[in-house]
HTML snippet that shows the backbone in 3Dmol.js (N, CA, C, O; Angstrom):
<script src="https://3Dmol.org/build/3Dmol-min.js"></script>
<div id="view" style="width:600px;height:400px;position:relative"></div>
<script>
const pdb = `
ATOM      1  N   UNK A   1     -94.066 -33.592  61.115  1.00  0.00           N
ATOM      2  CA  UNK A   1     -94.436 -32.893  62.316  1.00  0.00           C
ATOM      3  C   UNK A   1     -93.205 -32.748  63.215  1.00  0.00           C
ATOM      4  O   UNK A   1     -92.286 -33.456  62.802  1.00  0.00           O
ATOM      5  N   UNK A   2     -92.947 -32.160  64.142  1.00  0.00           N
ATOM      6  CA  UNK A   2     -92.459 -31.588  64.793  1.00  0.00           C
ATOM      7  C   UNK A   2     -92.066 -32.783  66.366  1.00  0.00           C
ATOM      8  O   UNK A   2     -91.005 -33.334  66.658  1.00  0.00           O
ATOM      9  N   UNK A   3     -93.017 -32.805  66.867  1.00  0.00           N
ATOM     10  CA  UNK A   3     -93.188 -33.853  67.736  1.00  0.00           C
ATOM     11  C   UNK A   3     -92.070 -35.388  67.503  1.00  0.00           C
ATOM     12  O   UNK A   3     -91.288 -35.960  68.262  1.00  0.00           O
ATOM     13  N   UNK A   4     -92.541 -35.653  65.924  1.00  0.00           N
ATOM     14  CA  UNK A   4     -92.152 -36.936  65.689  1.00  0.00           C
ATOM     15  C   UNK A   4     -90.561 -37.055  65.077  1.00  0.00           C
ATOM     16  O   UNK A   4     -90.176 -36.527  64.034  1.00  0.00           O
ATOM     17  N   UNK A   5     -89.995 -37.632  65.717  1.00  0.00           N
ATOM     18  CA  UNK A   5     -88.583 -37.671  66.123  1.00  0.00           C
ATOM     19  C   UNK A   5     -88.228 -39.262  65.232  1.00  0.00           C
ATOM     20  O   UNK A   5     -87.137 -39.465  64.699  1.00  0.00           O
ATOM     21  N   UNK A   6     -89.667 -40.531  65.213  1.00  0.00           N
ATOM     22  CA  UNK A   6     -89.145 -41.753  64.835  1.00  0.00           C
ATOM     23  C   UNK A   6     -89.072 -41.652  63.020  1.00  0.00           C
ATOM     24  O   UNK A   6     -88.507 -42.662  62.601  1.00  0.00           O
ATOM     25  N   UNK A   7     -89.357 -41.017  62.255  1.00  0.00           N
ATOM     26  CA  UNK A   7     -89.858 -40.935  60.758  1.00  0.00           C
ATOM     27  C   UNK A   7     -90.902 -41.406  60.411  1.00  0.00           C
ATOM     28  O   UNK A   7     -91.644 -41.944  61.234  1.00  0.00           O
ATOM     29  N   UNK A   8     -91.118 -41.344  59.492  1.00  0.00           N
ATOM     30  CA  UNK A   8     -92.389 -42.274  59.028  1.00  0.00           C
ATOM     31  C   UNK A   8     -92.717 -43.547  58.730  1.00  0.00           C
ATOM     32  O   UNK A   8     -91.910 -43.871  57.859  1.00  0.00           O
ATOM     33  N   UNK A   9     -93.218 -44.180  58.883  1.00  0.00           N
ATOM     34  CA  UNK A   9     -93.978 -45.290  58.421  1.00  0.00           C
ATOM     35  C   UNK A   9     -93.210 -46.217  57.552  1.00  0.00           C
ATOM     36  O   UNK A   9     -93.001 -47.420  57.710  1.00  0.00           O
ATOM     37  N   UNK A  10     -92.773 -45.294  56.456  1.00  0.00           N
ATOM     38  CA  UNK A  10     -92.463 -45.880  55.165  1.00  0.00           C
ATOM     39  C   UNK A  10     -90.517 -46.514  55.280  1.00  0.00           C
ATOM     40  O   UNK A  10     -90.017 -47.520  54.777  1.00  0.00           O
ATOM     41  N   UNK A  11     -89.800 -45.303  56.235  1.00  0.00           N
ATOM     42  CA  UNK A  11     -89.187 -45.238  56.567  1.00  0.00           C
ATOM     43  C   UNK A  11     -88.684 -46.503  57.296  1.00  0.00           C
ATOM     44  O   UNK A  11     -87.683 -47.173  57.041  1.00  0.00           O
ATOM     45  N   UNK A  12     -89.436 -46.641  58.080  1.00  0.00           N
ATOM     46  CA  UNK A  12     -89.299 -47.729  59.227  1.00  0.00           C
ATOM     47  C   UNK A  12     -89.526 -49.010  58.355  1.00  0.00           C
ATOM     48  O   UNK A  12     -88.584 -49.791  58.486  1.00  0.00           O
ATOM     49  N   UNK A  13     -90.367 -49.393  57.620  1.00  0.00           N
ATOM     50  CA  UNK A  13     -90.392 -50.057  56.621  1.00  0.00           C
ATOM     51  C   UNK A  13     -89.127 -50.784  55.633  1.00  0.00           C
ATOM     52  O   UNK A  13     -88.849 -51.941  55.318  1.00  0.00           O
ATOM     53  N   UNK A  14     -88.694 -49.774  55.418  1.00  0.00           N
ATOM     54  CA  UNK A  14     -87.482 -49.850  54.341  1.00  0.00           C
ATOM     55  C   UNK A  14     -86.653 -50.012  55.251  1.00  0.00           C
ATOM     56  O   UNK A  14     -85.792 -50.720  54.728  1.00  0.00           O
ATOM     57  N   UNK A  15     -86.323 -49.788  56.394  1.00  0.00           N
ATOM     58  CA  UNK A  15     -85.370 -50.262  57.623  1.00  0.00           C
ATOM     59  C   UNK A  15     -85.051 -51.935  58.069  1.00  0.00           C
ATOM     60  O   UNK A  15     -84.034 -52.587  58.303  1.00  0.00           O
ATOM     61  N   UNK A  16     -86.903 -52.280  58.030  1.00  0.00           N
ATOM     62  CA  UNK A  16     -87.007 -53.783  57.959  1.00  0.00           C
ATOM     63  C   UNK A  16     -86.323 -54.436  56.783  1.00  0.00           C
ATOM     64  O   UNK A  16     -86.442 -54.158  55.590  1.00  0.00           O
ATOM     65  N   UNK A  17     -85.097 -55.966  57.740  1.00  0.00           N
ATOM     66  CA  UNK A  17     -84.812 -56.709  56.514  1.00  0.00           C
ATOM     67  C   UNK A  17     -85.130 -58.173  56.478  1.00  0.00           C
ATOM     68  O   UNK A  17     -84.720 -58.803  57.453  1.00  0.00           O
ATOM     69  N   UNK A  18     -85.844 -58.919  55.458  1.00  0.00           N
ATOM     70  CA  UNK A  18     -86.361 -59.835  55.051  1.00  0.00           C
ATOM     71  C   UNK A  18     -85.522 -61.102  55.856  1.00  0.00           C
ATOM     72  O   UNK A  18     -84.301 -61.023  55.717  1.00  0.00           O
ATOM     73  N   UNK A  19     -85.864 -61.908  56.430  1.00  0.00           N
ATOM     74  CA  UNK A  19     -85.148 -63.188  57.308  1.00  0.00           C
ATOM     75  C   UNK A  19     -84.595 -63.999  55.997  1.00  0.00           C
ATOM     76  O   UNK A  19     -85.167 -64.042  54.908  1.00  0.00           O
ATOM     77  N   UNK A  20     -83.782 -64.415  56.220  1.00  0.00           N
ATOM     78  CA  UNK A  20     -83.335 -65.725  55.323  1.00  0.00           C
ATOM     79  C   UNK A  20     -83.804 -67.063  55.724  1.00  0.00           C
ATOM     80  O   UNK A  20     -83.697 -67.673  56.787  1.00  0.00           O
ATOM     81  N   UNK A  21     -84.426 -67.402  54.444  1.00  0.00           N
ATOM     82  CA  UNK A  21     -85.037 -68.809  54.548  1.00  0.00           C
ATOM     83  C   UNK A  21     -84.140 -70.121  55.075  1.00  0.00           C
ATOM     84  O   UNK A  21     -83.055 -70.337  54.535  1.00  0.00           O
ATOM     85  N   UNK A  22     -84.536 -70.825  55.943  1.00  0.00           N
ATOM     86  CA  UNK A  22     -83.591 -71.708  56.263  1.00  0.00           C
ATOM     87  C   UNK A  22     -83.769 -72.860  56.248  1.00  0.00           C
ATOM     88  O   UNK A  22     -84.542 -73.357  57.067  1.00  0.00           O
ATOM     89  N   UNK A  23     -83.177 -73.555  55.408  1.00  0.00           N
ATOM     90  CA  UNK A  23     -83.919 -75.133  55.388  1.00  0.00           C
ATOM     91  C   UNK A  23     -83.895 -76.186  56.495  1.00  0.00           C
ATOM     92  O   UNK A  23     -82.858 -76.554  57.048  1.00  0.00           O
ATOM     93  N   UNK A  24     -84.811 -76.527  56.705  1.00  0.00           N
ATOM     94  CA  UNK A  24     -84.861 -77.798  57.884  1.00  0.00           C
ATOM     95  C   UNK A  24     -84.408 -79.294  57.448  1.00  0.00           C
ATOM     96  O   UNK A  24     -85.083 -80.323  57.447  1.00  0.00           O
ATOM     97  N   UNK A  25     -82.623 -79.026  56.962  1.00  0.00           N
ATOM     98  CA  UNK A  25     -82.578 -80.808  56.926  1.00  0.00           C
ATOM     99  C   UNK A  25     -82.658 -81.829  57.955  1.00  0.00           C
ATOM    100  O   UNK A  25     -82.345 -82.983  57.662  1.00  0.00           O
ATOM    101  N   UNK A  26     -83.149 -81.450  59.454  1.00  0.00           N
ATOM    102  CA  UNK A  26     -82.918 -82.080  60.097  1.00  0.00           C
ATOM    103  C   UNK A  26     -84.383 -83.154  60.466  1.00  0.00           C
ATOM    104  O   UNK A  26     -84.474 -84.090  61.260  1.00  0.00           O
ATOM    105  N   UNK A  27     -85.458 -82.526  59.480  1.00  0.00           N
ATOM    106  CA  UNK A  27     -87.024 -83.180  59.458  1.00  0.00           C
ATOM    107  C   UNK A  27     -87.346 -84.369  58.223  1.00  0.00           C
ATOM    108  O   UNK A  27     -86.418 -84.545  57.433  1.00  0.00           O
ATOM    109  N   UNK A  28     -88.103 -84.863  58.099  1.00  0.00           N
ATOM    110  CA  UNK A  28     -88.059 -85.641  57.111  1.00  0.00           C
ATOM    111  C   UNK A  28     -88.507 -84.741  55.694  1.00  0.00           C
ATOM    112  O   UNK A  28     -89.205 -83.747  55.896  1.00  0.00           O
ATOM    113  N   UNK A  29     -88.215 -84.990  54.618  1.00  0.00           N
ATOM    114  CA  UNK A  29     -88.384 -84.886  53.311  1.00  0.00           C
ATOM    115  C   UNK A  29     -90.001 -84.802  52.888  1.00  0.00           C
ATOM    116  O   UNK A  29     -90.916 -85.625  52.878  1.00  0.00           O
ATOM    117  N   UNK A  30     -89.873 -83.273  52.518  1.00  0.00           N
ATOM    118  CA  UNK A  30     -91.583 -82.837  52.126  1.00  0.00           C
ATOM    119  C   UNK A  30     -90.786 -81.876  51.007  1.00  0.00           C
ATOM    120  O   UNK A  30     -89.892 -81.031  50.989  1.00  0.00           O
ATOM    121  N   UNK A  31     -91.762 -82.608  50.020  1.00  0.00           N
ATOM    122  CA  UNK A  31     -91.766 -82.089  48.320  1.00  0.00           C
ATOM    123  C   UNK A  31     -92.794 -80.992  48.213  1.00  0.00           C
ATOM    124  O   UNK A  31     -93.793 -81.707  48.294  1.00  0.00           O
ATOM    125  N   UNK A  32     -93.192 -79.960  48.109  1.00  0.00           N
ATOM    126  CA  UNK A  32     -94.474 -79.301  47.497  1.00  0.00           C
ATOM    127  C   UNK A  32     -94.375 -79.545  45.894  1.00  0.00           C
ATOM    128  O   UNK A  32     -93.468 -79.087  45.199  1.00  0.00           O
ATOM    129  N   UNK A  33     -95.428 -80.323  45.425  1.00  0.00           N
ATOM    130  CA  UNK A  33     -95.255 -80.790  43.536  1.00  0.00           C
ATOM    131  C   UNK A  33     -96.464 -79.493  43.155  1.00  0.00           C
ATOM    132  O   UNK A  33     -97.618 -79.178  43.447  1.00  0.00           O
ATOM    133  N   UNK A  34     -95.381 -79.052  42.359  1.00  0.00           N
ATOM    134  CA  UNK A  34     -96.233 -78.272  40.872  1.00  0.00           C
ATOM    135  C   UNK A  34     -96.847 -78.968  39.747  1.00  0.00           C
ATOM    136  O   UNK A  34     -97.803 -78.497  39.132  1.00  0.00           O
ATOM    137  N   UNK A  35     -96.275 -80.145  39.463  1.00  0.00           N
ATOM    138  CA  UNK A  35     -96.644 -80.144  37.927  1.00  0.00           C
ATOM    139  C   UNK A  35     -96.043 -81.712  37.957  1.00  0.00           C
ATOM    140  O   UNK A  35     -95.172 -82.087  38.743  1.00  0.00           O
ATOM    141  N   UNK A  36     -96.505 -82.312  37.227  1.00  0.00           N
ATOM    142  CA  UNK A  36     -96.110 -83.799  36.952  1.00  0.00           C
ATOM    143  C   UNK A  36     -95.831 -84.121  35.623  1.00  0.00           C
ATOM    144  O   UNK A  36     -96.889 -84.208  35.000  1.00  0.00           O
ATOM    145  N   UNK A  37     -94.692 -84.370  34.813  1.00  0.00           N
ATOM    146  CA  UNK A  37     -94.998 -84.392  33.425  1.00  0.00           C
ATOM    147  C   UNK A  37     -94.402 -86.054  33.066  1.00  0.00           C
ATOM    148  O   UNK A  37     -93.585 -86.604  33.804  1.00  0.00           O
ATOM    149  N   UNK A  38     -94.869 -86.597  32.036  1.00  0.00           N
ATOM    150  CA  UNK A  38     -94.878 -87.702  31.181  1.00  0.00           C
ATOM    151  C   UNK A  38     -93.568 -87.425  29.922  1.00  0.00           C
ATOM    152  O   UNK A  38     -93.614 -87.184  28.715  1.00  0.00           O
ATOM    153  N   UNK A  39     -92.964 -87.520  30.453  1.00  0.00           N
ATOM    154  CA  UNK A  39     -91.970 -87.525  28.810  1.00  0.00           C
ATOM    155  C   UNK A  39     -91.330 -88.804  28.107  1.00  0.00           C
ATOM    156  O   UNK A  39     -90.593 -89.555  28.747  1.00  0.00           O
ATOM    157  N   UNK A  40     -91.634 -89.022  26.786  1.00  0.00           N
ATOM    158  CA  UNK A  40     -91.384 -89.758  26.432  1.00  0.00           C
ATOM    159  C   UNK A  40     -89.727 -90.601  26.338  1.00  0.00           C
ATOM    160  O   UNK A  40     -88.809 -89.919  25.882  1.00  0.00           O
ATOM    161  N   UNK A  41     -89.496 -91.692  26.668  1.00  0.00           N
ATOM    162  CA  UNK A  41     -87.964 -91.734  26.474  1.00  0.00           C
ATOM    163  C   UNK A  41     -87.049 -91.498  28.145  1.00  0.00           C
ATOM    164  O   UNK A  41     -86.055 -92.054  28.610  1.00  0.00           O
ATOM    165  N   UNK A  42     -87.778 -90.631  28.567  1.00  0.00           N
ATOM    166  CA  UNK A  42     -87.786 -90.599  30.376  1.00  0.00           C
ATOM    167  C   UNK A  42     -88.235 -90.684  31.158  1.00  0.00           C
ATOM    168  O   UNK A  42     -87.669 -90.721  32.251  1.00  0.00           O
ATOM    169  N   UNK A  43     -89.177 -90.739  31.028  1.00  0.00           N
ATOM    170  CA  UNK A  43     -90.481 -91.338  32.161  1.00  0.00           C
ATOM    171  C   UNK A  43     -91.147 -89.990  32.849  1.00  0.00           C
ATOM    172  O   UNK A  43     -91.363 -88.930  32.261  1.00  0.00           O
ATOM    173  N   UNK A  44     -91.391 -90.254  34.093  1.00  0.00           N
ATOM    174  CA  UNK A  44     -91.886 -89.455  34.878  1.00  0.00           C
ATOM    175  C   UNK A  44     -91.485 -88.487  35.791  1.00  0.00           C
ATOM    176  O   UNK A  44     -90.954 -88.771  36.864  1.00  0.00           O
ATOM    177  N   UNK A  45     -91.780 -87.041  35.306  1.00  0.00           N
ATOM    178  CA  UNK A  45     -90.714 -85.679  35.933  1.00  0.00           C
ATOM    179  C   UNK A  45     -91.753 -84.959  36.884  1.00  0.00           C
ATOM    180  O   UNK A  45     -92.801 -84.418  36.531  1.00  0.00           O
ATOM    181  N   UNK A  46     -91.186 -85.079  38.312  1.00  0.00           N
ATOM    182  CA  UNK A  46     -91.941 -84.563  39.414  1.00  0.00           C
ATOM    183  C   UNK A  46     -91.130 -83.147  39.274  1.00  0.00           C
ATOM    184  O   UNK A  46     -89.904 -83.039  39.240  1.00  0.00           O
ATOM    185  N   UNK A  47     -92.059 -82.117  39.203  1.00  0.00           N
ATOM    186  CA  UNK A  47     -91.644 -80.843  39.727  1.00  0.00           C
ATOM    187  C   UNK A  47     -92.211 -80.087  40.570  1.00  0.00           C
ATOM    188  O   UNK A  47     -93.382 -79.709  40.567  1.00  0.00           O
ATOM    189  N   UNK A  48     -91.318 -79.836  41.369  1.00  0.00           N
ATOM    190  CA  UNK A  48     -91.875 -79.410  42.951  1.00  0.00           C
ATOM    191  C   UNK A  48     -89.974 -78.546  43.104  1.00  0.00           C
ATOM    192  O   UNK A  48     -88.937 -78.447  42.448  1.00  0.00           O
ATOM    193  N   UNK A  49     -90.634 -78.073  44.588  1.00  0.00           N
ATOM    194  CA  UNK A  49     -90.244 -77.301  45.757  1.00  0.00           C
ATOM    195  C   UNK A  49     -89.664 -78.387  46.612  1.00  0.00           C
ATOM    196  O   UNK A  49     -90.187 -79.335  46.026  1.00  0.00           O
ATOM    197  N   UNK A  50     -88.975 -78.928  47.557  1.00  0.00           N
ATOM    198  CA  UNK A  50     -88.027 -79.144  48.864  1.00  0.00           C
ATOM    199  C   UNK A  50     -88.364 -77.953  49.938  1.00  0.00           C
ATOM    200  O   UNK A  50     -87.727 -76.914  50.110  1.00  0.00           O
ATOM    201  N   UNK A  51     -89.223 -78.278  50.427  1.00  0.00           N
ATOM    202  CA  UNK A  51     -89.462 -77.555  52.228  1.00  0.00           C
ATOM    203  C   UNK A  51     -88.714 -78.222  52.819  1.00  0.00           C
ATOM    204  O   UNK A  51     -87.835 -77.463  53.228  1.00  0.00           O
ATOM    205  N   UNK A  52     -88.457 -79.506  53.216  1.00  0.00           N
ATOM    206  CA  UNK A  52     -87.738 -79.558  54.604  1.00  0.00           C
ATOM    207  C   UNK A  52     -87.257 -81.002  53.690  1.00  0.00           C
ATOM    208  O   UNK A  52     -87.661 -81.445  52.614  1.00  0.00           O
ATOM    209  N   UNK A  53     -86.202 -81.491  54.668  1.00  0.00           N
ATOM    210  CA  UNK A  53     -85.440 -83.073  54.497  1.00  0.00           C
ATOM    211  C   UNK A  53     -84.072 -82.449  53.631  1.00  0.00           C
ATOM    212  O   UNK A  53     -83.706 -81.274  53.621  1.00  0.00           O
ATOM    213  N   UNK A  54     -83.395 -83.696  52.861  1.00  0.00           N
ATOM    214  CA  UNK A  54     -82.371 -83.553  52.007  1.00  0.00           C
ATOM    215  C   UNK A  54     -83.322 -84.938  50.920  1.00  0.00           C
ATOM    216  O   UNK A  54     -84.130 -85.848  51.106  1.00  0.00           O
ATOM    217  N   UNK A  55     -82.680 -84.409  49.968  1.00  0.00           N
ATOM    218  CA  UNK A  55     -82.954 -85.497  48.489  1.00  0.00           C
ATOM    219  C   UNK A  55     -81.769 -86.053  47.669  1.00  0.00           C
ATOM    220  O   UNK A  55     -81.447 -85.258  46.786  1.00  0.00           O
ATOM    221  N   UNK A  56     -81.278 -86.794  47.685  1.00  0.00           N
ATOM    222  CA  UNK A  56     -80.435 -86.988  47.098  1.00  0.00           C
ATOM    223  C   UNK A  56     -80.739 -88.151  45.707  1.00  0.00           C
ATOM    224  O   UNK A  56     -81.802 -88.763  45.602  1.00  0.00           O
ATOM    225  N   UNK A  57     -79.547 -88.288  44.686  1.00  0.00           N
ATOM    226  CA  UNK A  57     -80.001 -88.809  43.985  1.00  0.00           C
ATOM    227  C   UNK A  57     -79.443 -90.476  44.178  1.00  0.00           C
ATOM    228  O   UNK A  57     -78.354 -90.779  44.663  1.00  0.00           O
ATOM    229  N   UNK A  58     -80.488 -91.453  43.665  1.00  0.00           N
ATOM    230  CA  UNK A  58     -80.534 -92.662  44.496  1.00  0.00           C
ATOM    231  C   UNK A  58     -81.513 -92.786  45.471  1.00  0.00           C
ATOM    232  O   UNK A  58     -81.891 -93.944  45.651  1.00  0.00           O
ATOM    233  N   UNK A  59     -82.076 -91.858  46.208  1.00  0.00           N
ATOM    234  CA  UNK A  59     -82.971 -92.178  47.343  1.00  0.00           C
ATOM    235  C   UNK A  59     -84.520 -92.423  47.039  1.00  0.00           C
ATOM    236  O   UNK A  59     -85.256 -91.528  46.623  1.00  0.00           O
ATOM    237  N   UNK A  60     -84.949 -93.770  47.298  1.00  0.00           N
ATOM    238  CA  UNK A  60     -86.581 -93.971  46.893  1.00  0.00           C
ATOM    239  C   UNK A  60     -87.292 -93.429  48.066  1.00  0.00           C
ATOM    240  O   UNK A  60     -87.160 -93.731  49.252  1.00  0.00           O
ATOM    241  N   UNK A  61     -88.263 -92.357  47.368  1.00  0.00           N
ATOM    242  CA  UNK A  61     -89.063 -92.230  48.084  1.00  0.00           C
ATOM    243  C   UNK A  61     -90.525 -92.290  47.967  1.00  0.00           C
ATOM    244  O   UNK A  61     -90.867 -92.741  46.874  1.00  0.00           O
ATOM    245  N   UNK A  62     -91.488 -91.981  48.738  1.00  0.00           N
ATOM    246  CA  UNK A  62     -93.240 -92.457  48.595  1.00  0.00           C
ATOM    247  C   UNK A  62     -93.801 -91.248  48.368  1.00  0.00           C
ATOM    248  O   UNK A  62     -93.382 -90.195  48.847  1.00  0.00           O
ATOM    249  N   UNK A  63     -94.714 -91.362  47.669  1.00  0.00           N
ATOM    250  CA  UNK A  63     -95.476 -90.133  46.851  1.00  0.00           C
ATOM    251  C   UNK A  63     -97.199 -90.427  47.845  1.00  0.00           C
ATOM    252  O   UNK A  63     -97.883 -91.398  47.520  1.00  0.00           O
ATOM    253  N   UNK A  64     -97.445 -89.940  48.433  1.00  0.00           N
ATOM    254  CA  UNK A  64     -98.957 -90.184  49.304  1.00  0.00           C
ATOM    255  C   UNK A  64     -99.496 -89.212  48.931  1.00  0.00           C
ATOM    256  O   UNK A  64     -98.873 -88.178  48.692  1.00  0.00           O
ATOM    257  N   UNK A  65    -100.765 -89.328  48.800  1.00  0.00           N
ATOM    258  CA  UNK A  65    -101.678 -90.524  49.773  1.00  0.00           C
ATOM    259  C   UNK A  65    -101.971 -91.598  48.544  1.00  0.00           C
ATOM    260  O   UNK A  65    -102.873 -92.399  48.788  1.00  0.00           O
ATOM    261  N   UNK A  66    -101.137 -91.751  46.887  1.00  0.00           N
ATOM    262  CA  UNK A  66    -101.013 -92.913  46.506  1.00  0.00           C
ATOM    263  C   UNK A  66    -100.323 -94.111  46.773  1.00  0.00           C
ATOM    264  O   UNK A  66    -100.735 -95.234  46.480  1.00  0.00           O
ATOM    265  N   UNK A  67     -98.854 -93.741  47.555  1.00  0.00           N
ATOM    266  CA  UNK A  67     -98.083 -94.890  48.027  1.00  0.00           C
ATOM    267  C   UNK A  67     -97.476 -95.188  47.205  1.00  0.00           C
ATOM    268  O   UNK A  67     -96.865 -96.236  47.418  1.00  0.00           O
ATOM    269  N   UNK A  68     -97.240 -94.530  45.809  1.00  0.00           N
ATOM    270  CA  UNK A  68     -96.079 -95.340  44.644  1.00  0.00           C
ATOM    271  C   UNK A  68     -94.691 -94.463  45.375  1.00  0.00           C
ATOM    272  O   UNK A  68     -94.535 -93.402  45.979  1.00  0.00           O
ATOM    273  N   UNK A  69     -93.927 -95.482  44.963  1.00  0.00           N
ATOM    274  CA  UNK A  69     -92.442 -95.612  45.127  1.00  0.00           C
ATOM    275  C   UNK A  69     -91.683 -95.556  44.024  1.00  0.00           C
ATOM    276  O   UNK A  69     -91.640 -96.223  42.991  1.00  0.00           O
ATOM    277  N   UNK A  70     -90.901 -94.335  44.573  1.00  0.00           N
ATOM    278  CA  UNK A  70     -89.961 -94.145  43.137  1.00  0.00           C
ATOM    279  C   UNK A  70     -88.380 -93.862  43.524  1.00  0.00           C
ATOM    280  O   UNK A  70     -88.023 -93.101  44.423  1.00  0.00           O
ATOM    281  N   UNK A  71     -87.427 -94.691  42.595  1.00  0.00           N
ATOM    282  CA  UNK A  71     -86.489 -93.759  42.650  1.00  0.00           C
ATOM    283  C   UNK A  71     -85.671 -92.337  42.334  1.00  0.00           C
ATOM    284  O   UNK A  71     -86.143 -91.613  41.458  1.00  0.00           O
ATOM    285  N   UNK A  72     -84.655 -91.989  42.914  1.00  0.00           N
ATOM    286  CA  UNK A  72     -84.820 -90.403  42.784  1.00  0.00           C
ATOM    287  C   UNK A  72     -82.999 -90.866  41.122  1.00  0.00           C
ATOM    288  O   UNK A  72     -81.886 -91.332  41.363  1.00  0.00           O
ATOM    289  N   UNK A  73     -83.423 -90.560  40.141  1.00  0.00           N
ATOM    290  CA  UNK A  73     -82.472 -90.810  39.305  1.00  0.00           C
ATOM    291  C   UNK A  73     -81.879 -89.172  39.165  1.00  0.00           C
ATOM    292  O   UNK A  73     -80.795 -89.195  39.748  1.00  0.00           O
ATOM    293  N   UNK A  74     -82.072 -88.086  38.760  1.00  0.00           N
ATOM    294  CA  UNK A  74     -81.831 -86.912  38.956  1.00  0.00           C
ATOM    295  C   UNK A  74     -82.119 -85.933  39.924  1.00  0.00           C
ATOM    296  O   UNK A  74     -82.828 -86.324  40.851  1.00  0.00           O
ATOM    297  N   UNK A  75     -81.592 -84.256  39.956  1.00  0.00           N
ATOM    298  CA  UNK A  75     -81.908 -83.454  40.113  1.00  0.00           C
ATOM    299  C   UNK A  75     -81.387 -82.291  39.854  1.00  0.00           C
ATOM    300  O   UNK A  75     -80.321 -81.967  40.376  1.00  0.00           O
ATOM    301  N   UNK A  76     -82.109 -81.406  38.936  1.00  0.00           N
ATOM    302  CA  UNK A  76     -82.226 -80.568  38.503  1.00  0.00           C
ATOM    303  C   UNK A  76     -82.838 -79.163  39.030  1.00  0.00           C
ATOM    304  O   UNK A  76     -83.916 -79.013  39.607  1.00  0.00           O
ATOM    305  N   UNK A  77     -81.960 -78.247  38.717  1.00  0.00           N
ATOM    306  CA  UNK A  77     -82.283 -77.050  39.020  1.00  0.00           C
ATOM    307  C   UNK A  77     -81.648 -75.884  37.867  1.00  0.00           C
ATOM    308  O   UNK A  77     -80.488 -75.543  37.638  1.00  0.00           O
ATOM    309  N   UNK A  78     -83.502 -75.276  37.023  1.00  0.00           N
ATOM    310  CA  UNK A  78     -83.115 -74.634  35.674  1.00  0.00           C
ATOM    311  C   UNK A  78     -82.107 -75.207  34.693  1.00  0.00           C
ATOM    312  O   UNK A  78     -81.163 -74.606  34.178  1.00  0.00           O
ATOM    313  N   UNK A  79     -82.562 -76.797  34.479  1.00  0.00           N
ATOM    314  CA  UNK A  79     -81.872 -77.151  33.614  1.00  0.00           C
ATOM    315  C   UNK A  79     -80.046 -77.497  34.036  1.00  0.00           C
ATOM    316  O   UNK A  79     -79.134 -77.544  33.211  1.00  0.00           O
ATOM    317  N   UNK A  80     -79.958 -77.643  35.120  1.00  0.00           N
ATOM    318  CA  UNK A  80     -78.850 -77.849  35.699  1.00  0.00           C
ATOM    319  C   UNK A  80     -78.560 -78.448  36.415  1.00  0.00           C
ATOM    320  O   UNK A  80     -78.801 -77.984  37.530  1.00  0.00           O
ATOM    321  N   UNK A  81     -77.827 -79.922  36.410  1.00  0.00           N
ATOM    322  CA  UNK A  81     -77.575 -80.594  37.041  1.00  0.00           C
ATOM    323  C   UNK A  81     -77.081 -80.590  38.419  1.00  0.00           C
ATOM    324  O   UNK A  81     -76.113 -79.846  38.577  1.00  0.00           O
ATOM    325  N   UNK A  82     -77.579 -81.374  39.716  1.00  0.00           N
ATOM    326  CA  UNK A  82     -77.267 -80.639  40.848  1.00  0.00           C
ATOM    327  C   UNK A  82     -76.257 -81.305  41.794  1.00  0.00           C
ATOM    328  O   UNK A  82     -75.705 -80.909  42.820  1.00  0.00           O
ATOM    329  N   UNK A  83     -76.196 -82.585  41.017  1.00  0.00           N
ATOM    330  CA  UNK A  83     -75.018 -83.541  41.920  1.00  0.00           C
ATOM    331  C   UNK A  83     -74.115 -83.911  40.573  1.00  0.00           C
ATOM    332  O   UNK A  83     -73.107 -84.610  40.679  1.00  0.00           O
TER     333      UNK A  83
END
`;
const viewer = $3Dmol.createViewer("view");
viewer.addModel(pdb, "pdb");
viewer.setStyle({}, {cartoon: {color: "spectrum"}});
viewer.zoomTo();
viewer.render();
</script>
């Protein structure tokens, strides 16, 4: 139309750009867990997400609302060692 001077919709859209995610190390340490696996020969592989804190390897931390305590011996990302 004639009138409309801003473009369309779609336009304005594709203009918008996505924020960059920013991690909060400055909160305590929250895991979101996917999947828990049993492997033989290694024990027990938490896989999850890091929302907020830092993890390092060495650091025990508590798994709630069971309360087991574990230490952190790796971390991995796609098969790739991260420290």
């Amino acid at each position: 139309m004639e009138w409309n001077e801003a473009g369309t919709l779609l336009d304005a859209l594709n203009k918008l750009k996505a924020p960059k995610p920013q991690l909060q190390i400055d909160k305590p340490l929250r895991i979101c867990l996917q999947a828990v696996y049993r492997i033989g020969g290694i024990g027990t592989v938490p896989l999850g997400r890091i929302s907020t804190g830092v993890l390092k390897r060495g650091d025990t931390v508590k798994f709630t609302p069971s309360n087991l305590e574990s230490e952190v011996r790796s971390i991995e990302r796609h098969h790739v060692d991260m420290e």
